[in-house]
gemmi code that builds the backbone of each chain (N, CA, C; Angstrom):
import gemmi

chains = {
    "A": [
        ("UNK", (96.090, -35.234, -0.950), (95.055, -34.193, -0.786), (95.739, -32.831, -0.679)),
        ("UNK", (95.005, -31.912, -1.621), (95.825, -30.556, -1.831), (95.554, -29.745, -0.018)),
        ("UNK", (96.200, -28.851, -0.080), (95.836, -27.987, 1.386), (94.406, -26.934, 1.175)),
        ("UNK", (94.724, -27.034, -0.250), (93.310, -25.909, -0.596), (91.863, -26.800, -0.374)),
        ("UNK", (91.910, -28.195, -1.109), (90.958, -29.298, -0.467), (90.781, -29.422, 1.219)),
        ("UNK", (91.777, -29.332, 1.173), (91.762, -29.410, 2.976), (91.061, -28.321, 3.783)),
        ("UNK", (91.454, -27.380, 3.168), (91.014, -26.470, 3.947), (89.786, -26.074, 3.630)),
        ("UNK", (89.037, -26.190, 2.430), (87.707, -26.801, 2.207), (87.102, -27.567, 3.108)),
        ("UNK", (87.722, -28.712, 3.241), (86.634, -29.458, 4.198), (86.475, -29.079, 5.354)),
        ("UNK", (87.719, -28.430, 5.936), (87.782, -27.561, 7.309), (86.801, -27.000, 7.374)),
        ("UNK", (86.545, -26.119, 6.360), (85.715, -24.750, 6.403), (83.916, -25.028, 6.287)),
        ("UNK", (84.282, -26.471, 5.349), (82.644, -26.974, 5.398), (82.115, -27.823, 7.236)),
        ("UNK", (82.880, -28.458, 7.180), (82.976, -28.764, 8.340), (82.393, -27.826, 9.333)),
        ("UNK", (83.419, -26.599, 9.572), (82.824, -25.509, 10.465), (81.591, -24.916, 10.676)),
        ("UNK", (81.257, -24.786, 9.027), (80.193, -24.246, 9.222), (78.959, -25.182, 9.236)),
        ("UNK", (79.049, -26.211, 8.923), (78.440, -27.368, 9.363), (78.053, -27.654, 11.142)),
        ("UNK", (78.670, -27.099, 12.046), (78.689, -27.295, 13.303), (78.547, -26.105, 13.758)),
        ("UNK", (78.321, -25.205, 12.426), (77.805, -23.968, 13.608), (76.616, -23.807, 13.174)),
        ("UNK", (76.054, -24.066, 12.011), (74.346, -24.360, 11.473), (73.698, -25.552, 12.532)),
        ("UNK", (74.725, -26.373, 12.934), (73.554, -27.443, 13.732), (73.694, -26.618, 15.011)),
        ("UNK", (74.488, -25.986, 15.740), (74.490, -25.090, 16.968), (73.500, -24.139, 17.122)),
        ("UNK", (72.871, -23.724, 15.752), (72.329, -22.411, 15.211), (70.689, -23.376, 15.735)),
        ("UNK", (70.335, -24.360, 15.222), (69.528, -25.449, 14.666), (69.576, -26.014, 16.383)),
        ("UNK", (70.435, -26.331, 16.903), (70.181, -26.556, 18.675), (69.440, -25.448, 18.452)),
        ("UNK", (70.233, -24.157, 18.862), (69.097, -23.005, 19.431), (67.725, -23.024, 19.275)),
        ("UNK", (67.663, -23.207, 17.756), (65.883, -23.141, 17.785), (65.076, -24.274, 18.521)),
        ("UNK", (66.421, -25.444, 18.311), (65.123, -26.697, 19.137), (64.887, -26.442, 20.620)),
        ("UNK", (66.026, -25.559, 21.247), (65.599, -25.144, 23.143), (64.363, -24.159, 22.753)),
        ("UNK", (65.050, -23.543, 21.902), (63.992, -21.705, 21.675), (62.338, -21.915, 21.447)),
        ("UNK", (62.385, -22.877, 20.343), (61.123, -23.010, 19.740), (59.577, -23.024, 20.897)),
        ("UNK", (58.766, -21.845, 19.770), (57.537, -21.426, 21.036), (57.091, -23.095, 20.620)),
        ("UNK", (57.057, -23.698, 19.663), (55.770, -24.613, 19.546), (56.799, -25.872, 18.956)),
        ("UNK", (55.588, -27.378, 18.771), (56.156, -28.019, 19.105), (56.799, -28.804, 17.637)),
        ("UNK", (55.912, -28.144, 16.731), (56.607, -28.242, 15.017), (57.970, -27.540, 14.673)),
        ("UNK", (58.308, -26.375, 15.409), (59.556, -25.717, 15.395), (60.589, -26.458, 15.889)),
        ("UNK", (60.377, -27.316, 16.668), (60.976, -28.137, 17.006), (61.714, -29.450, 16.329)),
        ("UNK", (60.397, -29.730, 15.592), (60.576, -30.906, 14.756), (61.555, -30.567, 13.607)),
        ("UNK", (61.126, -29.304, 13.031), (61.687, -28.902, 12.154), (63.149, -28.491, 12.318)),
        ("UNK", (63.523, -27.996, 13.600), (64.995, -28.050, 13.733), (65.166, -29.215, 13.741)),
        ("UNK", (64.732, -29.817, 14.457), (65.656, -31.475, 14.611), (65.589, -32.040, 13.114)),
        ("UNK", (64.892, -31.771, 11.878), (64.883, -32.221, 10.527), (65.874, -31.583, 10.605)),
        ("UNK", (66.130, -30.241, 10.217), (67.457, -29.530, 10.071), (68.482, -30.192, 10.866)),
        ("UNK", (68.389, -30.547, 11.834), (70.025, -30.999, 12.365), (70.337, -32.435, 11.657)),
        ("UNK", (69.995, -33.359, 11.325), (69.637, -34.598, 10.978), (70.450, -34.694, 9.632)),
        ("UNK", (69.716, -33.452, 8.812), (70.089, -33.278, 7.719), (71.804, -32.775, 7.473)),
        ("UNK", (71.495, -31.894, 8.331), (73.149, -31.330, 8.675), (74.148, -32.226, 9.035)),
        ("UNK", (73.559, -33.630, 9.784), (74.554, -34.878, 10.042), (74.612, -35.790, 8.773)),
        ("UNK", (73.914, -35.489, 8.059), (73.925, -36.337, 6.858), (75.481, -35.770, 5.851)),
        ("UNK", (74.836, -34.890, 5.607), (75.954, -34.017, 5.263), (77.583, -33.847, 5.756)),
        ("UNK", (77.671, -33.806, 7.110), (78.837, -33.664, 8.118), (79.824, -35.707, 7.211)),
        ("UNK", (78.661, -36.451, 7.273), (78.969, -37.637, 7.173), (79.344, -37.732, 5.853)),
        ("UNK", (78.474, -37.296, 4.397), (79.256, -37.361, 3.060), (80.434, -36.619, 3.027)),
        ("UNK", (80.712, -35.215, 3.414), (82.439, -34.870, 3.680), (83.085, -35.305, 4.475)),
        ("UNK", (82.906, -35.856, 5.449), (83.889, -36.844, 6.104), (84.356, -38.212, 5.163)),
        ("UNK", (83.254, -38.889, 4.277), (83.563, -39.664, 3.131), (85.142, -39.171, 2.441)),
        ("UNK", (84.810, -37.584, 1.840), (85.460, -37.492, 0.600), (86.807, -37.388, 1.827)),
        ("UNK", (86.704, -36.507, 2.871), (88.100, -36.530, 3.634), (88.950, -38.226, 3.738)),
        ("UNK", (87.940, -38.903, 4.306), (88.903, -40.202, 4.760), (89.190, -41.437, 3.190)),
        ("UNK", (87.823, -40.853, 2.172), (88.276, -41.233, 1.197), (87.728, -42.713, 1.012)),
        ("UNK", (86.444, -43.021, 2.181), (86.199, -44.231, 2.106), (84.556, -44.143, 1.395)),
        ("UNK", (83.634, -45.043, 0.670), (82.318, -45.152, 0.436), (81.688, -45.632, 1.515)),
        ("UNK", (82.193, -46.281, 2.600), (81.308, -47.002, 3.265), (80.835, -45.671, 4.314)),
        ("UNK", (81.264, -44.405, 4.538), (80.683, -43.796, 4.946), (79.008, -43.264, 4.263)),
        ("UNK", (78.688, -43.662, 3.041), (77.729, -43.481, 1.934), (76.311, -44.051, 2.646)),
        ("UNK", (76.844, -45.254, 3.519), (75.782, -46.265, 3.905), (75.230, -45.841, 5.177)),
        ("UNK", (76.185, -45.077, 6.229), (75.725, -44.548, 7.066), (74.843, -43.035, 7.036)),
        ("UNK", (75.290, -42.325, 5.741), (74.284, -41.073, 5.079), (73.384, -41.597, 4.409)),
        ("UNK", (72.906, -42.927, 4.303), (71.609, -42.918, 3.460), (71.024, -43.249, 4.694)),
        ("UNK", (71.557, -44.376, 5.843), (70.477, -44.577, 6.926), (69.993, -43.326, 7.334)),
        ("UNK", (70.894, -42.433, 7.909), (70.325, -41.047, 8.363), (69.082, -40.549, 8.023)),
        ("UNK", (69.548, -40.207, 6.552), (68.187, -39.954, 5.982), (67.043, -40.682, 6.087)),
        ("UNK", (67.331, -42.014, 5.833), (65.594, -42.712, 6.029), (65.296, -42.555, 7.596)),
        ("UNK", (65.848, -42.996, 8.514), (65.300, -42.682, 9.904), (64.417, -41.374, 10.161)),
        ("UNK", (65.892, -40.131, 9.681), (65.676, -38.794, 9.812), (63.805, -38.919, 9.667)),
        ("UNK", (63.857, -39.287, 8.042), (62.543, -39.209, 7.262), (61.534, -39.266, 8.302)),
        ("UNK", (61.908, -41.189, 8.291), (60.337, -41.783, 9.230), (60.087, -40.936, 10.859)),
        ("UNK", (61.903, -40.371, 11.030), (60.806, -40.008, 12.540), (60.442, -38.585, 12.183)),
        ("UNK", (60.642, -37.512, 11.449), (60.547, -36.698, 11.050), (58.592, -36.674, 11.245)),
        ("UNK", (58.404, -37.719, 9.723), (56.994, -37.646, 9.648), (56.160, -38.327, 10.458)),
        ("UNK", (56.675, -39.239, 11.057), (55.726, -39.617, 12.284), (55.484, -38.713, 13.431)),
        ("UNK", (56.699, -37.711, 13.766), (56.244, -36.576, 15.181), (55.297, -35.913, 13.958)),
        ("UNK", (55.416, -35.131, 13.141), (54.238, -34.344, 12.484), (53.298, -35.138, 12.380)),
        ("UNK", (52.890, -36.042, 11.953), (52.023, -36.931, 11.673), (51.258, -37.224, 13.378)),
        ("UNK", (52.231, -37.246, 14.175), (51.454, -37.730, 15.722), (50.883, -35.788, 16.327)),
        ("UNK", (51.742, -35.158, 16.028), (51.212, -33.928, 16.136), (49.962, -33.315, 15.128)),
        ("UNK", (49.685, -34.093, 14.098), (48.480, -33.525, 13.563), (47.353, -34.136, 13.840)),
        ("UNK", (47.423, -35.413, 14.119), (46.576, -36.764, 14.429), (46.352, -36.696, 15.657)),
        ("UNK", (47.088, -36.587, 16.425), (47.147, -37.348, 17.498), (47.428, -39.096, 17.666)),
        ("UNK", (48.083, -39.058, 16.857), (48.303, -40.833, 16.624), (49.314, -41.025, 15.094)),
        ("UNK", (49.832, -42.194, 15.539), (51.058, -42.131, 14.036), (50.333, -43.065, 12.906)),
        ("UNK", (49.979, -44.120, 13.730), (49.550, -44.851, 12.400), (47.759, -44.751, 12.692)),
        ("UNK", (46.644, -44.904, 11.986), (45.532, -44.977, 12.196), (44.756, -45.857, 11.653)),
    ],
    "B": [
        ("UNK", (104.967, -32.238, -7.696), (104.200, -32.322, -6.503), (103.655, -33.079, -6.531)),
        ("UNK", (103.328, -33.588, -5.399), (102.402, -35.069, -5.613), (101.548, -35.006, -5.069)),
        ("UNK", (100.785, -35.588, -6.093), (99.545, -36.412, -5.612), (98.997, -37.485, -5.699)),
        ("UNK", (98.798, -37.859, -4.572), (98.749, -39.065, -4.031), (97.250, -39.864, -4.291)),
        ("UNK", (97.072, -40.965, -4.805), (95.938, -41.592, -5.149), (95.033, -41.440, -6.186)),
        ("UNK", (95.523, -40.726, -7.256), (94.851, -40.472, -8.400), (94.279, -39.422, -8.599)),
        ("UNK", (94.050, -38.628, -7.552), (92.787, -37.490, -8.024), (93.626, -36.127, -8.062)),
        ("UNK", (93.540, -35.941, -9.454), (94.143, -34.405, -9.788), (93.675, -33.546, -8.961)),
        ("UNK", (94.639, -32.282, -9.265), (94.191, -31.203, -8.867), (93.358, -30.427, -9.344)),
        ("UNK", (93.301, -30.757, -10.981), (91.850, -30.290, -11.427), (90.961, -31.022, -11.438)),
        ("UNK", (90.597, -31.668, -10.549), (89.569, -32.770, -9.875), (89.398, -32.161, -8.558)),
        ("UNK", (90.298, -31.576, -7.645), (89.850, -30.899, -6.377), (89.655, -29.829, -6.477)),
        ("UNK", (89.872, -28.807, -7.191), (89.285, -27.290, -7.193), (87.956, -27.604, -7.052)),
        ("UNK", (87.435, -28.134, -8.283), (85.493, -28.100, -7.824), (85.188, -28.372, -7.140)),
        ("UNK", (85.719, -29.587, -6.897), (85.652, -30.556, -5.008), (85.257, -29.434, -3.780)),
        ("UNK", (86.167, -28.906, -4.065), (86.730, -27.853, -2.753), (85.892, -26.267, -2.734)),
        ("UNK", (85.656, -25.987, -4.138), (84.585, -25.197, -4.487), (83.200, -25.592, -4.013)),
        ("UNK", (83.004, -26.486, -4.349), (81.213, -26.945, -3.735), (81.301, -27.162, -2.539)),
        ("UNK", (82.323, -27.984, -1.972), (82.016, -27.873, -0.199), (82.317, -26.508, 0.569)),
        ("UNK", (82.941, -25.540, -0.246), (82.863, -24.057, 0.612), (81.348, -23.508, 0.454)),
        ("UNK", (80.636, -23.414, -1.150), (79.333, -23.507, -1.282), (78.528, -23.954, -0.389)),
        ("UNK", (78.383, -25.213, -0.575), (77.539, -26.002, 0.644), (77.695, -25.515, 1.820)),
        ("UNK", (78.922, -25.250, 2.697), (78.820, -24.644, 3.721), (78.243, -23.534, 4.403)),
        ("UNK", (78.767, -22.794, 3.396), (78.106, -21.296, 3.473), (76.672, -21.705, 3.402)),
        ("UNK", (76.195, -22.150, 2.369), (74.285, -22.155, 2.180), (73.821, -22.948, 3.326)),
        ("UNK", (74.519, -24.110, 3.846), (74.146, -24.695, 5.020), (73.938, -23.432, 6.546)),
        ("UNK", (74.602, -22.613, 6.039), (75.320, -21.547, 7.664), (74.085, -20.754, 7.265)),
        ("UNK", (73.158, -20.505, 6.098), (73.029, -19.268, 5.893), (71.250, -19.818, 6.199)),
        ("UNK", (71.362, -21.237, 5.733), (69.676, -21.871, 6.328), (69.794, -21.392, 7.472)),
        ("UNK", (70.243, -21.862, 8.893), (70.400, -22.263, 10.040), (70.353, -20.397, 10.664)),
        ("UNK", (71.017, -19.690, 9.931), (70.842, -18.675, 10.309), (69.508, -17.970, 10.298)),
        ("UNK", (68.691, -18.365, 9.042), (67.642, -18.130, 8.687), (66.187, -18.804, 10.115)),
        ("UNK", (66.651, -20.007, 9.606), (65.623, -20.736, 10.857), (65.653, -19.862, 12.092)),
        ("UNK", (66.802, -19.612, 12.895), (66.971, -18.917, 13.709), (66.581, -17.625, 13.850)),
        ("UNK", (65.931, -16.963, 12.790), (66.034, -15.560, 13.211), (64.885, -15.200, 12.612)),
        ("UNK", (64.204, -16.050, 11.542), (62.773, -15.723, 11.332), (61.823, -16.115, 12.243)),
        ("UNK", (60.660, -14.502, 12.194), (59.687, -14.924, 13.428), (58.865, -15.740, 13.311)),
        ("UNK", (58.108, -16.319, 12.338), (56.901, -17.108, 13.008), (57.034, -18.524, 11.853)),
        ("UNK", (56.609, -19.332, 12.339), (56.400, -20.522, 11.458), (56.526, -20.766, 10.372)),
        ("UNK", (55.550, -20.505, 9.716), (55.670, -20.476, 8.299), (56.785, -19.751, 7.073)),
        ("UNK", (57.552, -18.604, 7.546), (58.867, -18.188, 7.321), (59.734, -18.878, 7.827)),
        ("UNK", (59.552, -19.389, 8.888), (60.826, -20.622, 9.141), (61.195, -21.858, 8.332)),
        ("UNK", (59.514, -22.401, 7.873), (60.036, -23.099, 6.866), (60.451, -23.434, 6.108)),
        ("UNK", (60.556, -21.992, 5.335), (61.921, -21.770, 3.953), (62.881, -22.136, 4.268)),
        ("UNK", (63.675, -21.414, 5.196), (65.443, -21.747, 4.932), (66.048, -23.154, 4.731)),
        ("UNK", (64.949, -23.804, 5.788), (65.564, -25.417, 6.071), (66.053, -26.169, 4.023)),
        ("UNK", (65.039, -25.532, 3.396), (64.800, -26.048, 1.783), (66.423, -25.920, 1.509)),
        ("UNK", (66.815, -24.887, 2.167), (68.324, -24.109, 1.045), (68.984, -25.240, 1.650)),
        ("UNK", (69.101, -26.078, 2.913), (70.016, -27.003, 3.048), (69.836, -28.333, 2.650)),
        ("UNK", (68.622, -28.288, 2.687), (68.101, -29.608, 1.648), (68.090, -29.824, 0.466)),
        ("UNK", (68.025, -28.729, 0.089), (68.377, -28.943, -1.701), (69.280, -28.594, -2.590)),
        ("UNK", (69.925, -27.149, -1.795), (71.261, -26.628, -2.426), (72.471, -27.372, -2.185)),
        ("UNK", (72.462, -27.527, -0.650), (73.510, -27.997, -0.028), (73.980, -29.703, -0.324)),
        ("UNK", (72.534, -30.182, -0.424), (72.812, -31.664, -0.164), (73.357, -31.618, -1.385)),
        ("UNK", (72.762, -30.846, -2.370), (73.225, -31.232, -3.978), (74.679, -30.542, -4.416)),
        ("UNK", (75.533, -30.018, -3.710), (76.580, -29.340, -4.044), (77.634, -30.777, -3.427)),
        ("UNK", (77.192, -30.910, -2.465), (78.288, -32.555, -1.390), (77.788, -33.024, -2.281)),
        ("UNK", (77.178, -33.878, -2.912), (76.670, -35.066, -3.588), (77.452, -34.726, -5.204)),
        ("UNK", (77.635, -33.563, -5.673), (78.395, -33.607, -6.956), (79.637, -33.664, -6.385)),
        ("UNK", (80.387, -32.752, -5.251), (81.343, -32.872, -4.923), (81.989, -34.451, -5.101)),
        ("UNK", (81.242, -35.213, -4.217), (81.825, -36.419, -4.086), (81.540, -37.101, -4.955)),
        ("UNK", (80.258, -37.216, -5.959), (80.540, -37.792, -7.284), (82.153, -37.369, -8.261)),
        ("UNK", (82.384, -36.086, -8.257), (83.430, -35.803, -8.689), (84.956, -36.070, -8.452)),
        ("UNK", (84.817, -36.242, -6.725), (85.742, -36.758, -6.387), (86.216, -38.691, -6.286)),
        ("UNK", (85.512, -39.077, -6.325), (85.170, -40.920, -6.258), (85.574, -41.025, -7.764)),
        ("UNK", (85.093, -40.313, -8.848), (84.855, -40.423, -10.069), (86.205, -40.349, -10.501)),
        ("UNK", (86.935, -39.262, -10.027), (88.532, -39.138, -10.269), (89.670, -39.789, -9.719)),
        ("UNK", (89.026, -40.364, -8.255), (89.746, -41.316, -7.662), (90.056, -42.982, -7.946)),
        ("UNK", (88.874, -43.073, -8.360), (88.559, -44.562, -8.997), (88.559, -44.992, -10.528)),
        ("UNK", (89.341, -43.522, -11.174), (88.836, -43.475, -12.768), (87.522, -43.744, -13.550)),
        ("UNK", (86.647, -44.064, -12.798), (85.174, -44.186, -13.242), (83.795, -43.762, -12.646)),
        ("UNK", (83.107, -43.450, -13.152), (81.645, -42.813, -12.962), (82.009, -43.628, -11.783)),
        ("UNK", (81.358, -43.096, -10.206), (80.944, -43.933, -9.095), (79.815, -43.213, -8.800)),
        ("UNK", (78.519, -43.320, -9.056), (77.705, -42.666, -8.909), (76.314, -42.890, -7.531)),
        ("UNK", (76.868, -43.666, -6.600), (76.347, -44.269, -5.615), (76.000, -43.228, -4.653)),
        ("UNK", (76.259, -41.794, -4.766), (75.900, -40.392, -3.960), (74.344, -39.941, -4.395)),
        ("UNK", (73.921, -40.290, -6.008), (72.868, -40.163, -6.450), (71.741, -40.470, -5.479)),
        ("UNK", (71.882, -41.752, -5.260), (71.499, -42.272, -4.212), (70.637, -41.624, -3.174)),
        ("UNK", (71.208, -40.728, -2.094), (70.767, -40.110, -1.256), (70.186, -38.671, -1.333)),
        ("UNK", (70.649, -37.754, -2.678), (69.982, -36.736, -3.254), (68.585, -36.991, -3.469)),
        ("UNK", (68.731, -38.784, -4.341), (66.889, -38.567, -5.171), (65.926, -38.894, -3.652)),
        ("UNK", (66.993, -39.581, -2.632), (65.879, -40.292, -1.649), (65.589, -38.714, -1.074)),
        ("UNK", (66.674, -37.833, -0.799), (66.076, -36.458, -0.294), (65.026, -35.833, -0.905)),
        ("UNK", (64.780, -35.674, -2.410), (64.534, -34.929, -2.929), (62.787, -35.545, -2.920)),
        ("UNK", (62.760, -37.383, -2.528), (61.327, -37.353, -2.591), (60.884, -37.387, -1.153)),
        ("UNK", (61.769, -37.345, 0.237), (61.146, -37.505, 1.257), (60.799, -36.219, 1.897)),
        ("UNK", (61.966, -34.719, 1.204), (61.465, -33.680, 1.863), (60.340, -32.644, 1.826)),
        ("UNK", (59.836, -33.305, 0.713), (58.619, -32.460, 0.200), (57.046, -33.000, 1.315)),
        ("UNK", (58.020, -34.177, 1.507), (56.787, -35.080, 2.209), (56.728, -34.567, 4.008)),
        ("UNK", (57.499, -34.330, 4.385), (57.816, -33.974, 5.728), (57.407, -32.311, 5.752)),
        ("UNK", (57.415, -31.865, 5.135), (57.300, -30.076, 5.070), (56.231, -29.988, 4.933)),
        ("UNK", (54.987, -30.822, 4.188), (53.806, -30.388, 3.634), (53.364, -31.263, 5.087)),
        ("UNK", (53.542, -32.492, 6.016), (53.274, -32.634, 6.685), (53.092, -31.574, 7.988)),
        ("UNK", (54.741, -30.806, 8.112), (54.676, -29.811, 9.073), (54.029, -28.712, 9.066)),
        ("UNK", (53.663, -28.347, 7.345), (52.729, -27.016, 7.642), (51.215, -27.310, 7.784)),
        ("UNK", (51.470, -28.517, 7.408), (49.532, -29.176, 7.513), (49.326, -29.018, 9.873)),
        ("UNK", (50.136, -29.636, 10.063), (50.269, -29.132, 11.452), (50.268, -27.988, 11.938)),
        ("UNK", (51.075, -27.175, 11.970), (50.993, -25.556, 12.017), (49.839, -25.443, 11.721)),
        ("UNK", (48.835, -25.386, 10.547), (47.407, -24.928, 10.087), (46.810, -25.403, 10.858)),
        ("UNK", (46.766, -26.857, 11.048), (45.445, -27.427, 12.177), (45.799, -27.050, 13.418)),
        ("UNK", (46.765, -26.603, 14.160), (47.054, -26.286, 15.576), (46.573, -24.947, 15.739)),
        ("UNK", (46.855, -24.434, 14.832), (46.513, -22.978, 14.591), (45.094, -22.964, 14.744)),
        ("UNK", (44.415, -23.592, 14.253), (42.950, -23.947, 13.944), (42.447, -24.142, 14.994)),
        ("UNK", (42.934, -25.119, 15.819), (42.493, -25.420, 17.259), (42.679, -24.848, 18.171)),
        ("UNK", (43.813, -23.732, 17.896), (43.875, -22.895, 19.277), (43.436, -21.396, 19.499)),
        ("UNK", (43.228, -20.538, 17.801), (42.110, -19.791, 18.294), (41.493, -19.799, 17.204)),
        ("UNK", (40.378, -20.225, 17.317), (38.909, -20.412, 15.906), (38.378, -19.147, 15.630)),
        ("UNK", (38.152, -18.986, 14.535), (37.464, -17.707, 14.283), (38.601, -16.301, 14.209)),
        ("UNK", (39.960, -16.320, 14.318), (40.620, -15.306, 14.043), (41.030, -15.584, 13.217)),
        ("UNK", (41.166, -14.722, 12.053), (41.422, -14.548, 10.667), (42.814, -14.547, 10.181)),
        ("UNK", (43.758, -15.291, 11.383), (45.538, -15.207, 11.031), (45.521, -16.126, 10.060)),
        ("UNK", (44.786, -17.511, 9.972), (44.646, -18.380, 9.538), (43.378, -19.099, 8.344)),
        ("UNK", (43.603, -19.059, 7.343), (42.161, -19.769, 6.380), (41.674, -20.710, 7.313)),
        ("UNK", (40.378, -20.631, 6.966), (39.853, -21.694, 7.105), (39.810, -22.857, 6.972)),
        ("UNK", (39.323, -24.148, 7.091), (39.616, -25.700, 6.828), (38.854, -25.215, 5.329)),
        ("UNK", (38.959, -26.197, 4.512), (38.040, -26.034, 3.409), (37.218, -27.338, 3.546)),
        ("UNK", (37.335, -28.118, 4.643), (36.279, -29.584, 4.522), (35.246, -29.432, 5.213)),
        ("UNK", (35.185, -28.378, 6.221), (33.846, -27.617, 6.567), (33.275, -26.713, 5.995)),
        ("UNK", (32.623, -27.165, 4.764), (31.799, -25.962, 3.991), (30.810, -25.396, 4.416)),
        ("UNK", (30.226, -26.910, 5.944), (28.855, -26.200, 6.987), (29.699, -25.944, 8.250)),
        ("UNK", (29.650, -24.989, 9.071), (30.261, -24.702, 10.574), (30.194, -26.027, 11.368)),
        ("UNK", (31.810, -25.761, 12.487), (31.620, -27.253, 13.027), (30.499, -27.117, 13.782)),
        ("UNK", (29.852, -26.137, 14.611), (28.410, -26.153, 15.120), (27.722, -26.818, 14.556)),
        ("UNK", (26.976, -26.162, 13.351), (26.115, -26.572, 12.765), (26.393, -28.435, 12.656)),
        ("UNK", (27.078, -28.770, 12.210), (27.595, -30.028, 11.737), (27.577, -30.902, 13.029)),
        ("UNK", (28.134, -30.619, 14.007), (27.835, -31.387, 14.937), (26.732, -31.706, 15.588)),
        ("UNK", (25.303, -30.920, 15.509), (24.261, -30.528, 15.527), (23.500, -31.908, 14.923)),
        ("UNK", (23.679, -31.562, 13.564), (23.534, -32.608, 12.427), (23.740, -33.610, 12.529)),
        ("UNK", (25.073, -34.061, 13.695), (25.368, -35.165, 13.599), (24.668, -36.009, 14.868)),
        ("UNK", (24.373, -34.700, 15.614), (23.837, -35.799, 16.834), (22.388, -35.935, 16.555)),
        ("UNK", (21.661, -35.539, 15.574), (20.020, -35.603, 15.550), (20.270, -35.959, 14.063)),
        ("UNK", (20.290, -37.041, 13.965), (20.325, -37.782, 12.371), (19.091, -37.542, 11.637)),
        ("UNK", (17.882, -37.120, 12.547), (16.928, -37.561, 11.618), (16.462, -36.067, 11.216)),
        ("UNK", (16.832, -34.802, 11.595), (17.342, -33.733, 10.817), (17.213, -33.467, 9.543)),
        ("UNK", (18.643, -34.274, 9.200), (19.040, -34.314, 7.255), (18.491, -35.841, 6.995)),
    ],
}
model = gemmi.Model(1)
for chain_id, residues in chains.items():
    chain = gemmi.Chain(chain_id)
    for i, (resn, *xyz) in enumerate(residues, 1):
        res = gemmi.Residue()
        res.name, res.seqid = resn, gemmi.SeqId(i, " ")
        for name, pos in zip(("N", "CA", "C"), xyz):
            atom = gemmi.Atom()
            atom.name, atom.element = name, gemmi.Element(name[0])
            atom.pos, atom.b_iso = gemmi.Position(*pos), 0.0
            res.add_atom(atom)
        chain.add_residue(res)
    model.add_chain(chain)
structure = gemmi.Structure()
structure.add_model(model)
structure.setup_entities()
C-alpha cells in the first residue's frame, strides 16, 4: 500500500468521524423528534461507509457483509421510528 | 519499489482520489445538517452522503478488489443499489412526518399546505361522521 493510499484513508477516515461528531450534535441539538431520526440515518450511514474503507485498508471482503447488514437494519429502524412517529404505531 | 499484492499504483491513485472525495462530501453533508435552520433544509445534505459519497467508496473499492484479485469483484454493487432503493424510502417517510406534525401542532397557519385528503374541513367531516343520517 502506497503512503499516498494511506494517507487517503487517513484523511477519509477523519473526516468520517468528524461528520458523525457533526451528526452527534444534531441528534443532542435537534428541536424535534424527526431531526433526530434523521441524524441517526446520517450516522448509520457514515458507519457504513467508515466500514467499506476499513475493507479496502485491511484488504479483506468480509468486511462487505457487515456494510450491507448496517444498511438493512439502518433502513428498517430508520423507517419504523418515522413510520411510529407519523402513525403512532409501526405496523397497522 | 514494491508493491505488494498486486494492486498497482495506477490502481491506487483513483482509489485514493475517491476516498479524499467521499470524505470531504461526507464532512460537507454533516456540516450542512448541522447548520441549516429548519427541517426541511436539513433534509438535503444527508442525500450528498448517501449518494455521492456512498458511490465514490463503492467504485473505490470496486477498483481496488478488481486490481487486487485481477478480476471484476463486483460484490460493493451490492450495497449502493440496496442504498439507492431504501433512501428514497426513509426521506419521503421523514418529510411525510414533519408535514403531519406540523399539521397537528398549529392548524390553520399557513407555514404549511394543507392535507389534500380533506377536501371538506376536519369540522365539518367529523360532524358528518357522527350524524350519519346527514349525508
Amino acid at each position: 500500500m502506497s503512503p499516498f493510499l494511506f494517507g487517503a484513508i487517513v484523511f477519509a477516515l477523519a473526516c468520517y468521524v468528524l461528520a458523525m461528531a457533526l451528526g452527534l450534535l444534531r441528534l443532542y441539538r435537534g428541536p424535534s423528534a424527526q431531526d433526530r431520526v434523521l441524524a441517526m440515518d446520517l450516522i448509520y450511514t457514515i458507519g457504513m461507509l467508515v466500514l467499506m474503507v476499513l475493507a479496502i485498508r485491511y484488504r479483506s471482503a468480509m468486511y462487505f457483509e457487515a456494510a450491507l447488514l448496517i444498511a438493512v437494519f439502518g433502513f428498517v429502524s430508520s423507517a419504523a421510528m418515522a413510520k411510529f412517529l407519523l402513525r403512532g404505531e409501526v405496523i397497522e | 519499489m514494491m508493491m505488494p499484492a498486486g494492486v498497482s499504483l495506477w490502481a491506487e491513485i483513483p482509489v485514493a482520489l475517491l476516498l479524499i472525495l467521499s470524505g470531504i462530501f461526507t464532512l460537507t453533508a454533516a456540516i450542512g445538517v448541522v447548520r441549516f435552520k429548519t427541517f426541511f433544509q436539513r433534509m438535503h445534505p444527508p442525500a450528498l452522503a448517501f449518494s455521492f459519497s456512498a458511490w465514490c467508496v463503492t467504485l473505490a473499492s470496486i477498483i481496488y478488489f478488481s486490481s487486487q484479485d485481477d478480476r471484476l469483484s463486483l460484490h460493493a454493487w451490492l450495497i449502493i443499489i440496496f442504498l439507492s432503493l431504501t433512501v428514497p424510502v426513509t426521506t419521503i417517510l421523514l418529510a411525510r412526518t414533519e408535514l403531519f406534525r406540523r399539521r397537528i401542532g398549529n392548524p390553520g397557519s399557513g407555514e404549511v399546505p394543507p392535507s389534500l385528503s380533506h377536501v371538506v374541513p376536519p369540522v365539518a367531516s367529523e360532524q358528518a361522521a357522527e350524524e350519519p343520517g346527514i349525508r
